[in-house]
C-alpha positions in Angstrom: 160.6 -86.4 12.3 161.9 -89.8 12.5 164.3 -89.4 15.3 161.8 -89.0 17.3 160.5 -92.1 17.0 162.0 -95.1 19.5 161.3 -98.4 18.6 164.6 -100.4 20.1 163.8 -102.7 22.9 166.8 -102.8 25.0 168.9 -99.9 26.7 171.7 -99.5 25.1 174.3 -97.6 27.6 177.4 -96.1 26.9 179.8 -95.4 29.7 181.5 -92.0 29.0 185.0 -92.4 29.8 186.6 -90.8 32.8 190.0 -90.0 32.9 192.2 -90.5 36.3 194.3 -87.9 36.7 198.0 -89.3 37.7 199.8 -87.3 40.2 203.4 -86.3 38.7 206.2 -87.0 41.6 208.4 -84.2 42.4 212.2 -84.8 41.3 215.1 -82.9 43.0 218.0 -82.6 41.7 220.7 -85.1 41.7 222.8 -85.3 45.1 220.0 -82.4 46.5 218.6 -83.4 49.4 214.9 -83.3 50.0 213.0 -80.2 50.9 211.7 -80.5 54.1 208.0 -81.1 54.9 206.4 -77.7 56.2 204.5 -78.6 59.5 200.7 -77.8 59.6 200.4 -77.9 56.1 198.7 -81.3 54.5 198.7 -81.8 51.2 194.9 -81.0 49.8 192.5 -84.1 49.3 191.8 -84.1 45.3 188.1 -83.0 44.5 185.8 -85.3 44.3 184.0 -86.3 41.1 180.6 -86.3 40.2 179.5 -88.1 37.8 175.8 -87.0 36.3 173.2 -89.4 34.6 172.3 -88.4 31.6 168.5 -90.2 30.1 167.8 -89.4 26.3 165.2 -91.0 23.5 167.1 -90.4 20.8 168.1 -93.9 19.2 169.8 -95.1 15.9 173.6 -94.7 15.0 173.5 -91.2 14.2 171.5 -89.6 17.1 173.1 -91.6 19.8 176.5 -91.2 18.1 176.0 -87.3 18.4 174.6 -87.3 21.8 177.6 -89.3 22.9 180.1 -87.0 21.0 178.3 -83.9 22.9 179.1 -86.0 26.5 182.6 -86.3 25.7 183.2 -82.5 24.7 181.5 -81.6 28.1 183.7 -84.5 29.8 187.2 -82.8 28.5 185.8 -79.4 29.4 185.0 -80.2 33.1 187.2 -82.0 35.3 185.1 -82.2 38.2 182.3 -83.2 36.6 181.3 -86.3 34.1 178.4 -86.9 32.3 176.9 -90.3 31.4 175.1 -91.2 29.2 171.9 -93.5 28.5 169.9 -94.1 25.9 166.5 -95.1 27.1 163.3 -96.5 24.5 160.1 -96.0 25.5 161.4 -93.0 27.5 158.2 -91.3 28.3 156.7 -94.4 30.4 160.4 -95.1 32.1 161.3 -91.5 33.1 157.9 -91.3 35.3 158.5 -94.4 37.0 162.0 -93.7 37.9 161.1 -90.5 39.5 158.3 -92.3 41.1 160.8 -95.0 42.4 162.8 -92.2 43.8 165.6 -93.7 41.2 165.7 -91.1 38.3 168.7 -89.8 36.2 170.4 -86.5 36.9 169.3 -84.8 33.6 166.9 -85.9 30.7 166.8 -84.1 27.4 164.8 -85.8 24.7 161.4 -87.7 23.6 159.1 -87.0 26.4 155.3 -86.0 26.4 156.6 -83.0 28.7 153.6 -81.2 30.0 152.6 -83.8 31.7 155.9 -83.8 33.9 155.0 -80.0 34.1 152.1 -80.2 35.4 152.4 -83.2 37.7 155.5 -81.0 39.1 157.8 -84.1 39.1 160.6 -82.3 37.5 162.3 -78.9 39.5 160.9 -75.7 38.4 164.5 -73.5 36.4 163.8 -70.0 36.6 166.0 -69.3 39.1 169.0 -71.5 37.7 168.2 -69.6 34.0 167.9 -66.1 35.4 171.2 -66.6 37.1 173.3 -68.2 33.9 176.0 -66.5 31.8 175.3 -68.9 29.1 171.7 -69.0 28.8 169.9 -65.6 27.5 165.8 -66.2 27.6 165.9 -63.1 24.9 168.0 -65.4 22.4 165.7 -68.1 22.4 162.2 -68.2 20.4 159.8 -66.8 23.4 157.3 -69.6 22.0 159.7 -72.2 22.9 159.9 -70.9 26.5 155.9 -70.8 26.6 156.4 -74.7 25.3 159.0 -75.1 28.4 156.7 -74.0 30.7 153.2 -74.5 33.0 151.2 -71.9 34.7 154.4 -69.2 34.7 156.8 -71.7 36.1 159.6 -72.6 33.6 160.4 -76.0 33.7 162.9 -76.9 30.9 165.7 -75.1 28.7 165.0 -75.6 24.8 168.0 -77.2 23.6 169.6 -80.3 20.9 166.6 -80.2 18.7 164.3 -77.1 19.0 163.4 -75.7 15.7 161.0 -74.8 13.3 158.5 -77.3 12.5 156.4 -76.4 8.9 157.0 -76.0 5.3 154.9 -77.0 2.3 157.9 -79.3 0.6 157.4 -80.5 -2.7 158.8 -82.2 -5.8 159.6 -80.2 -8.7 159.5 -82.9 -11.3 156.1 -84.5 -10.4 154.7 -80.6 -10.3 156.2 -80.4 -13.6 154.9 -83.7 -15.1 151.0 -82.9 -14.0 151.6 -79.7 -15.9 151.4 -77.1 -12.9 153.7 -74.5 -12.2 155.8 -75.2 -9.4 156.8 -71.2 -9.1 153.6 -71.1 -8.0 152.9 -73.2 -4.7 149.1 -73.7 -3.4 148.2 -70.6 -1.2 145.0 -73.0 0.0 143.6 -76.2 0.9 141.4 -75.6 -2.5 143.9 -75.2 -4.9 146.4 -77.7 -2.6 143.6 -80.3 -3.7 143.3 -79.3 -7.2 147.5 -80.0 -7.1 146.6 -83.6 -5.8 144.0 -84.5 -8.5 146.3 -83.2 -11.0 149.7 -85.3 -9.1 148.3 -88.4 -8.5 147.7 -91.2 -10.8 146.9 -95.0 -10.9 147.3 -98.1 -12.3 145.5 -100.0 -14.3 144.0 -101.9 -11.1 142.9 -98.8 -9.9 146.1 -99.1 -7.3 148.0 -95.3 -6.7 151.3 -94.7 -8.6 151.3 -91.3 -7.7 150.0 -89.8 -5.3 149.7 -85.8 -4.8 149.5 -85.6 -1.3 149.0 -87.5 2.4 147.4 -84.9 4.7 148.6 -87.4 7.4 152.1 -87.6 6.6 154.9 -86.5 8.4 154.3 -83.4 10.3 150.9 -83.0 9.1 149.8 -86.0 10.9 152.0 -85.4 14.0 151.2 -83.6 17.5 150.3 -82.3 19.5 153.4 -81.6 21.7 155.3 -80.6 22.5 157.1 -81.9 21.3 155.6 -81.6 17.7 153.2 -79.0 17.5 149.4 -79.9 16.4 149.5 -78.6 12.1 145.8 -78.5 11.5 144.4 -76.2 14.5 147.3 -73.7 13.0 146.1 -73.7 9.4 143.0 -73.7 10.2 143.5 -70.7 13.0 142.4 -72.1 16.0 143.5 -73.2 19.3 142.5 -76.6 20.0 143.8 -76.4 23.8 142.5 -73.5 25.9 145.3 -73.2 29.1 143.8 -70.2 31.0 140.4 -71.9 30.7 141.7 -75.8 31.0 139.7 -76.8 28.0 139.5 -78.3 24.8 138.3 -76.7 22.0 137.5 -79.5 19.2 133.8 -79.0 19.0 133.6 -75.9 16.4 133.0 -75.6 13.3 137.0 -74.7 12.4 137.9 -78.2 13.5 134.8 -80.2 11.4 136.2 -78.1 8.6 139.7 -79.9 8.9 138.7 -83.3 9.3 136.9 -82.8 6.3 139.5 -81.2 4.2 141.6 -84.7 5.1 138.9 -86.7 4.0 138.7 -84.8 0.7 142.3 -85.6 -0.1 141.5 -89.2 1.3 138.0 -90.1 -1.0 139.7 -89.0 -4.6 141.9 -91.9 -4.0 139.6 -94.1 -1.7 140.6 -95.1 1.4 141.4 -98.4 1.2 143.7 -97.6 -1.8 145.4 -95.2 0.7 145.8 -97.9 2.8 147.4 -100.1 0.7 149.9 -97.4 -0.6 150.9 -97.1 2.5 151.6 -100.7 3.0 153.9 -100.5 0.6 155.8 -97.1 0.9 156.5 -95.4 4.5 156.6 -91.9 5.6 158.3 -89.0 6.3 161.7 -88.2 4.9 164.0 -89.8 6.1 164.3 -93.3 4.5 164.9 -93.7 0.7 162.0 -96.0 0.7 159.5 -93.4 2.3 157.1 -92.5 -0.4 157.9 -88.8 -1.0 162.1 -89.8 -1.4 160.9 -92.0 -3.2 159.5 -89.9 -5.6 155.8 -91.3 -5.6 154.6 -88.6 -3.6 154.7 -85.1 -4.9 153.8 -83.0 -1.4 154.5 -83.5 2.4 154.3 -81.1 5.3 157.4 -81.4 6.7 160.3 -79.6 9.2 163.5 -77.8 8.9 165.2 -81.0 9.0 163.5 -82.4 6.0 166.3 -80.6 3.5 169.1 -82.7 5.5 167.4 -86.0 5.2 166.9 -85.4 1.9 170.5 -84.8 1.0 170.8 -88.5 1.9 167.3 -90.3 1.0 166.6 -88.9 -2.2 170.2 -87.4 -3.8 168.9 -86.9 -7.4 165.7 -85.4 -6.7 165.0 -81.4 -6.9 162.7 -80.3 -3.9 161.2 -76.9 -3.4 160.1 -75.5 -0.2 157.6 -72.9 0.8 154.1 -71.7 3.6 151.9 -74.5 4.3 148.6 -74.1 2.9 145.8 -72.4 4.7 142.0 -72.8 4.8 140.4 -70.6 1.8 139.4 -67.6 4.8 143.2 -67.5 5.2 144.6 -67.4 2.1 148.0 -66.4 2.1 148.7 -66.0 6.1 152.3 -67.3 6.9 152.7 -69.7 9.4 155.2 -71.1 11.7 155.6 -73.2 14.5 158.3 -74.3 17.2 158.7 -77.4 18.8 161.5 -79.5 19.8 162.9 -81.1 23.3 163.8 -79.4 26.8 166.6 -80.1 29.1 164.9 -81.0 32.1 165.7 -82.0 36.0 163.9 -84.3 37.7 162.9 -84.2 41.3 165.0 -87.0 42.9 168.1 -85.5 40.8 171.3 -86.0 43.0 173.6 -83.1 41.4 170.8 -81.2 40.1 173.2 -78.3 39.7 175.8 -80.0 37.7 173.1 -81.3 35.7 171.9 -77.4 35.2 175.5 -77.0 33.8 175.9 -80.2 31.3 172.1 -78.4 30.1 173.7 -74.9 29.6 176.4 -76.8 27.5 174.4 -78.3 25.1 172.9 -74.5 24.2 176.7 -73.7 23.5 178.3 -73.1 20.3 180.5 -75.7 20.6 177.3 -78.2 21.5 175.0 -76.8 18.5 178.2 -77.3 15.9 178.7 -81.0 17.3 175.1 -81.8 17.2 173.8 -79.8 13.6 177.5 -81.4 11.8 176.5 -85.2 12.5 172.2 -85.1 12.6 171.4 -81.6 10.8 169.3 -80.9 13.9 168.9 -77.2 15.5 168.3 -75.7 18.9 166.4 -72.9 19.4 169.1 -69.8 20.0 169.0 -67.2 17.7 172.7 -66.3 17.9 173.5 -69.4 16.9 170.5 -69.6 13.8 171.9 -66.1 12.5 175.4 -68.3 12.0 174.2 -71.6 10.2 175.3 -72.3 6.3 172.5 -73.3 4.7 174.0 -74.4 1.5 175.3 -77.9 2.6 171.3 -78.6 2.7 169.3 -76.7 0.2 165.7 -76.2 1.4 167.1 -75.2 5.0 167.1 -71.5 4.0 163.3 -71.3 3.7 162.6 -72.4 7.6 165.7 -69.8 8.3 164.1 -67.0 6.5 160.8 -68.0 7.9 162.0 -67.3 11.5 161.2 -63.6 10.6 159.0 -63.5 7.9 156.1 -65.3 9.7 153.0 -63.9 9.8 152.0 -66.0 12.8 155.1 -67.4 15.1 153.5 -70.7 16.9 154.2 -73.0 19.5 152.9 -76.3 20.8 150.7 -75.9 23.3 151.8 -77.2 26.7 148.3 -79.7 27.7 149.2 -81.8 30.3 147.2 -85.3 28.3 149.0 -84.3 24.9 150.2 -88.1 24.5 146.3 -88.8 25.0 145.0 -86.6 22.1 147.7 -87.7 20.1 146.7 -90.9 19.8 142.6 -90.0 19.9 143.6 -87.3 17.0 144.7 -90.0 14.8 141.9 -92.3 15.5 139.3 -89.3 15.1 140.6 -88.9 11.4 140.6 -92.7 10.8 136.5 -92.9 11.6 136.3 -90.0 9.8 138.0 -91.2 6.6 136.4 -94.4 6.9 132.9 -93.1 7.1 132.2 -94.3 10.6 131.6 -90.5 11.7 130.6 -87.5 10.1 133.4 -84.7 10.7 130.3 -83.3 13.2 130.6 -86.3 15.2 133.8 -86.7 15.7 134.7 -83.4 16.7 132.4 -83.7 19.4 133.1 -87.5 20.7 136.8 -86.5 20.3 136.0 -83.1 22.9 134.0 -85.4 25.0 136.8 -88.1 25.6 139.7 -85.6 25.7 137.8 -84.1 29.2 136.8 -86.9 30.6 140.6 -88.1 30.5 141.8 -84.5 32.0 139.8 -84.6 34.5 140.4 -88.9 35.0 144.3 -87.9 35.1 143.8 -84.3 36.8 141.1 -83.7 38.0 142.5 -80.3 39.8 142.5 -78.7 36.7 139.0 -79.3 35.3 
């Protein structure tokens, strides 16, 4: 999902503005004299003020634009208490110091490799705060979002903003037509998914792709693991990759060679370095008309529930259907879903860490969720609020709604405290994989070997 992605430089901070109340003098009556001052009885100082800070990710017009819109709304509801907000890049790396410095914001919500703050305990542990709200109902939200919000049975953040479902199998209806396959009936498995790609794609006369089928790497299928984003692969391929009870990694099996080598299928009927070059020309995900599957050169992505939104926008004239992620062939037809999405949070260090519980119940409200899905399209996690949500002004979105309930399988991300480690190895792993530098063999047991050494480099409690 491309908001999740922070590439700006510089802090951009915008003070949310404060009203000062003006104290109305009282008039008597003309010629009346005035009413005599009762002894003993002051007039009461005004309340002081807090003011909260408020640290997000979330950059470009749009996101910050809503996240400032959801500030003001809490501002005019609460006199007493004022939220400001700050939009910070490279969040994950900044947040740590400034609890580190003893300098952190009041609240963060947004961006973060949060397991990590989990487990290092840097941020206060809510259970009590969330057992004691009127607002928040641990029932109404997906329990796989609270397992994502939480380390060793402590909770330590609220799902909220941008907290929902995170797979589909989206594809173009045209291009499905056009290769002569019947887009009423969607690939069930990574077998026929790949006879759909040699079918889809096409080339030049060069050799270069036209058309291509589909990226395995794209979007969602190349993102993770989280949270925020959970880890797509693992899931269809039924496996955990991250074992928490046990503190291990589970790459080295035969579940996970199987997957790297179902990418490099889809990767070696176009070659490589042709995939490469496509790429150096088109980008990804959904969100930009200029991504390759808006674009309309790329018939399938695997994609979240706020690809249909994007789409509205990036690719107007185009007809998208929407429907389970494939499997591997042993689980043919199994239906699939994951959460994922962002936590409020509250560091250690926090001055008003109870006002900043508050400004996090807030933006699991109604009134929040309405502000937040009417400018971005995103969704929180609350089920209350899900059941409510028009789907029409984004067709598409009523797959990932109905799919809250029909899963077979309701996922989460799993909460490993290196996730922004294995992230980054994950990608790298497929790369010498794809590129022939590995067999899938070897580099699902390099890729186990690196991810523990790191735990137990960054905590070595836990191995």
């Amino acid at each position: 999902m491309s908001p999740q992605k922070i590439t700006r430089r510089e802090f951009l901070r915008f003070s949310a503005a404060t009203t000062v109340g003006v104290l109305a003098a009282a008039c008597a009556p003309p010629g009346a004299a005035p009413a005599p001052e009762e002894e003993g009885a002051p007039a009461p100082a005004p309340k002081e003020k807090v003011v909260i800070e408020w640290w997000h990710g979330w950059g470009g017009m749009t996101g910050v634009n809503a996240m400032q819109a959801v500030a003001d709304a809490f501002n005019e509801e609460h006199e007493d208490i004022q939220v400001n907000r700050l939009q910070v890049s490279q969040i994950n790396e900044k947040y740590m110091t400034a609890i580190a410095g003893g300098t952190p914001p009041d609240v963060e919500i947004g961006n973060l490799q949060y397991a990590q703050y989990w487990a290092r305990g840097v941020v206060h542990v809510l259970d009590d705060w969330i057992d004691a709200s009127e607002i928040i109902d641990r029932d109404d939200i997906f329990s796989s979002s609270w397992q994502e919000a939480s380390w060793q049975g402590k909770t330590y953040g609220v799902p909220t903003v941008e907290s929902y479902l995170r797979f589909a199998l989206c594809y173009n209806e045209d291009l499905v037509k056009e290769a002569g396959l019947d887009p009423d009936n969607p690939p069930l498995d990574w077998d026929e998914a790949f006879e759909w790609h040699k079918a889809i794609t096409t080339f030049d006369e060069a050799g270069n792709i036209e058309i291509l089928g589909f990226d395995p790497m794209d979007a969602m299928g190349g993102s993770g693991p989280g949270p925020p984003d959970p880890f797509f692969w693992p899931q269809s391929y039924g496996f955990k990759w991250w074992l928490p009870d046990e503190m291990k990694f589970n790459f080295d099996n035969e579940l996970f060679v199987a997957a790297l080598a179902t990418i490099k299928r889809f990767y070696d009927h176009v070659g490589v370095e042709k995939m490469a070059g496509y790429r150096s020309s088109y980008g990804t995900w959904t969100q930009s008309p200029t991504a390759s599957f808006p674009a309309g050169v790329q018939a399938m992505i695997i994609n979240g529930y706020w690809t249909p939104g994007e789409l509205v926008h990036s690719a107007p004239d185009k007809k998208f259907r929407y429907t389970w992620p494939p499997n591997s062939p042993e689980r043919r037809g199994i239906k699939f879903q994951s959460t994922g999405g962002h936590f409020g949070n509250i560091p250690k260090g926090s001055k008003h860490p109870e006002e900043a519980f508050k400004f996090i119940e807030f933006t699991t409200t109604d009134k929040a969720c309405d502000i937040i899905f009417s400018q971005t399209g995103w969704l929180g996690a609350r089920k209350s609020y899900l059941e409510k949500v028009d789907p029409s002004k984004a067709p598409g979105l009523e797959f990932y709604l109905r799919s809250a309930t029909e899963a077979d399988e309701m996922n989460s991300s799993e909460s490993c405290p290196i996730g922004g480690f294995v992230g980054q190895n994950w990608r790298n792993t497929v790369d010498a994989v794809n590129f022939g530098d590995k067999t899938p063999e070897e580099a699902a047991r390099d890729l186990q070997e690196m991810c523990t050494e790191e735990l137990r480099k960054q905590f070595p409690e836990l191995v």
